[in-house]
C-alpha positions in Angstrom: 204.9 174.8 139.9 208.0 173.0 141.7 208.8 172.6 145.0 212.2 174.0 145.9 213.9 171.5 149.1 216.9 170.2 149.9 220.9 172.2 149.9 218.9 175.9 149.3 216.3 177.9 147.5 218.7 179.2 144.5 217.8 182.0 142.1 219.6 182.4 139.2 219.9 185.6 137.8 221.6 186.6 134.6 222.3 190.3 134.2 221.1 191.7 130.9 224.7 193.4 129.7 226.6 190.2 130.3 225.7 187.0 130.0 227.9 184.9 132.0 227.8 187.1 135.0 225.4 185.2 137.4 223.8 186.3 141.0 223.2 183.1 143.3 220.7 183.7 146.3 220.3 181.6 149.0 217.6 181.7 151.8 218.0 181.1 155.2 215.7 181.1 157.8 215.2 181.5 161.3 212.6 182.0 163.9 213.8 184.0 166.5 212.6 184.0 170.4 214.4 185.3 174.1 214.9 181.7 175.1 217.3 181.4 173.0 219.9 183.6 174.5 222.8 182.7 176.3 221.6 182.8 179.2 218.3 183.1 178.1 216.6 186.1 178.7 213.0 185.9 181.0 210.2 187.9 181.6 210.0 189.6 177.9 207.4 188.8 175.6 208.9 189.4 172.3 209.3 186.9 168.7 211.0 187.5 165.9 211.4 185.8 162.2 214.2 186.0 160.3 214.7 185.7 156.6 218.8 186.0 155.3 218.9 186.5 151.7 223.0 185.6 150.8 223.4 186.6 147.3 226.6 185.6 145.6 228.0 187.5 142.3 230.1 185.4 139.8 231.6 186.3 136.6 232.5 183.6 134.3 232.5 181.3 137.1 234.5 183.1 139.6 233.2 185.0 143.1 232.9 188.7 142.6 231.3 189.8 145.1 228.4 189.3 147.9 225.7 191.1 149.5 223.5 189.5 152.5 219.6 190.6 152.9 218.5 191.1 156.9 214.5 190.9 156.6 213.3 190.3 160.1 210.0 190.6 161.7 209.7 191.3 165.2 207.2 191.8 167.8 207.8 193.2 171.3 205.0 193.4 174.3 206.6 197.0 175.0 208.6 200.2 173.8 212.4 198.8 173.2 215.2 200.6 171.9 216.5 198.2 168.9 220.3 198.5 169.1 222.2 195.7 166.9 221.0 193.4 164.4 224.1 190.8 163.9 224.4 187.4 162.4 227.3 185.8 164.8 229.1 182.1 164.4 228.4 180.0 167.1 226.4 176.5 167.3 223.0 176.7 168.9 224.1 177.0 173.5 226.8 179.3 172.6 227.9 182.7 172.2 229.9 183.8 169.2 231.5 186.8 167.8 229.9 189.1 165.5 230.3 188.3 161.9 227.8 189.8 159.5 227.2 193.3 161.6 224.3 195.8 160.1 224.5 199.6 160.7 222.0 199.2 163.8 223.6 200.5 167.0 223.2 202.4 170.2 224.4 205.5 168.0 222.0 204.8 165.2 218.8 202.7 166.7 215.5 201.9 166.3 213.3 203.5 169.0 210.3 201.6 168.7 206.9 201.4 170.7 206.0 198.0 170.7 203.5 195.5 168.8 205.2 194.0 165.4 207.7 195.9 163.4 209.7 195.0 160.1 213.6 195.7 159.4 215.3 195.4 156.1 219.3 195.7 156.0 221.5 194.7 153.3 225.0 194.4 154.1 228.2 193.9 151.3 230.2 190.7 152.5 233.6 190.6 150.7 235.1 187.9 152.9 234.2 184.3 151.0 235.7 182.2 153.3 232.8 183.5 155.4 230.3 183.3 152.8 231.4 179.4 151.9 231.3 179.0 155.7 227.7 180.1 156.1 226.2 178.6 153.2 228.0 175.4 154.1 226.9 174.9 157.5 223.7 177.2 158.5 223.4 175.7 161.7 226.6 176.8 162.8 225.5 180.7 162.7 222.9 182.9 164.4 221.0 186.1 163.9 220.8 188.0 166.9 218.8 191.2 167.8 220.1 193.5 170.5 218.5 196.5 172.7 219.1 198.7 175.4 217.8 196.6 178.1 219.6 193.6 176.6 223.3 194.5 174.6 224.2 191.3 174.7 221.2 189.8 172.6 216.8 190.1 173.8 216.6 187.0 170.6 218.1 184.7 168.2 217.8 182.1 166.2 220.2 179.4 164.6 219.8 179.7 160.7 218.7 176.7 158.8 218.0 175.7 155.2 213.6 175.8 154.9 211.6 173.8 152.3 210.7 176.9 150.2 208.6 177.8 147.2 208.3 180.2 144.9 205.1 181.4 143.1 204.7 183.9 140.2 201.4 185.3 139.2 200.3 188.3 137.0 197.2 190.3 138.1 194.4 191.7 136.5 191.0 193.2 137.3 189.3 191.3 134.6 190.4 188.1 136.8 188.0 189.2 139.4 184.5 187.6 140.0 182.7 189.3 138.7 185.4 190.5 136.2 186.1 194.6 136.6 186.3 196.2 133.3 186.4 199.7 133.7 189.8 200.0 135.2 192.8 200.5 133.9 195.2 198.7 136.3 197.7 196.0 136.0 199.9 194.0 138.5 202.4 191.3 139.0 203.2 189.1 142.1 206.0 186.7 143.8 204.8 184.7 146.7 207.6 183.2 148.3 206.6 180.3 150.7 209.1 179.0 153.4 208.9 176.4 156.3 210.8 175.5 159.3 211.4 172.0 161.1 213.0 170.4 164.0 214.9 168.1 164.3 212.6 165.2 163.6 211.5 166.8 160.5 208.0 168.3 161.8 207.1 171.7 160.2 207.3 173.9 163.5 206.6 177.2 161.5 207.5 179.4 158.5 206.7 182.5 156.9 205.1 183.9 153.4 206.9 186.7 151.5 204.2 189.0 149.1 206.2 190.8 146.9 204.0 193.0 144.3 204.1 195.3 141.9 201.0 197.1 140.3 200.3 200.2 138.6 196.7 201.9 138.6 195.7 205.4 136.7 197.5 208.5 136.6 200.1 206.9 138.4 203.5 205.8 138.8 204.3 201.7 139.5 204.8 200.9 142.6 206.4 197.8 144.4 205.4 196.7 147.4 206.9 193.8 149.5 205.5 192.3 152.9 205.8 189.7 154.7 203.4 187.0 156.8 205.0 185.1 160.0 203.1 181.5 160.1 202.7 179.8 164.2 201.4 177.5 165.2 198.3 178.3 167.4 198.9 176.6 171.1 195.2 175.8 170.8 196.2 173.6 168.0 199.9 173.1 167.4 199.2 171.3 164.4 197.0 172.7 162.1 198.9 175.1 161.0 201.4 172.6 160.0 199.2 170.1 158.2 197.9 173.0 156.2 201.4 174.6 155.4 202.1 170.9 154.7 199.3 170.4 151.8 200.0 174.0 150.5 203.4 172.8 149.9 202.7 169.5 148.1 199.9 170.4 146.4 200.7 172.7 143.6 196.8 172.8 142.4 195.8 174.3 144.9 198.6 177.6 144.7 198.3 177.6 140.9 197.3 181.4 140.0 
């Protein structure tokens, strides 16, 4: 298995009914926190990470089209109303316009009750200046989560470029210990490993995508995608770190 660093995790996908029409996806990542607001917004307990798929569509080497993936975990200390989910350009200390909206809003929100939630949006960007803008300097862009008690933004995060890795498996019962071999079931899965740093280079967090698909007896296949937010523990800000560190050099250890 390879480790994937460097300009961007890219996918290359070519579609079945014609060859030279290609899909290029790039991941960005942010973790997201009410600090970061401008001004920054106190006395909230909330934390959110933010995975931005950017997915490119070229035919015969020319730009086609483009879609952008919003898959954002969040966690709040208390009911909020969710009312925008935006990625604006600014640099990190300053408020910019909205760029990349999603259909969130005080017409259409999320009315949730607190603890950790999940939001997936997928939004068609046409303009490519945009698209060569964002992809060409991450840093220069935020993702920004609005509510009720906050409409100008509860948390954001300036989007960066992780180390990332992707793992493919298939899964079986007979790969059990001790193997299963009365059932009937199948499955196949794509991990999807991603870390932050700061500015020095120190891994600061990251996150784990599970996306699976399996089919058991009598039913239908199912696909199921989740997602696991890595932080560090303030008990010991570095352990997680050392050990996302090892998973991602060591591809022994992931293999399977």
């Amino acid at each position: 298995m390879k480790k994937i660093a460097g300009v961007a995790l890219l996918v290359m996908v070519t579609t079945a009914w014609c060859f030279a029409r290609n899909v290029d996806t790039v991941i960005l990542r942010g973790d997201m926190s009410p600090a970061n607001e401008v001004p920054a917004v106190t006395g909230l307990t909330a934390n959110g990470s933010a995975t931005i798929r950017v997915h490119t569509t070229t035919d015969g080497g020319k730009i086609t089209g483009g879609v952008v993936d919003f898959v954002i975990n969040y966690s709040f200390g208390g009911a909020v109303n969710i009312t925008g989910l935006h990625i604006h350009e600014a640099a990190a200390g300053v408020n910019g316009g909205i760029v990349i909206p999603t259909d969130l809003s005080a017409a259409k929100p999320i009315n949730f009750g607190g603890g950790s939630g999940f939001v997936f949006k997928q939004v068609v960007v046409t303009d490519t200046a945009l698209r060569g803008r964002l992809l060409a300097n991450p840093a220069g862009f935020y993702v920004n989560m609005h509510t009720t008690d906050n409409p100008g933004g509860v948390m954001r995060s300036q989007l960066q470029v992780p180390d990332a890795i992707l793992l493919r498996t298939t899964l079986a019962p007979t790969n059990e210990a001790p193997a299963i071999t009365n059932l009937d079931c199948s499955g196949s899965a794509s991990i999807s490993a991603f870390a932050d740093r700061d500015a020095s280079g120190k891994i600061i967090g990251g996150s784990v995508d599970f996306n699976v698909n399996y089919r058991f007896p009598g039913g239908p296949s199912w696909a199921q995608s989740l997602s696991t937010v890595l932080r560090a523990k303030a008990s010991c800000p570095g352990c997680m770190a050392v050990g996302f560190s090892k998973w991602l050099s060591d591809t022994s250890a992931r293999e399977g």
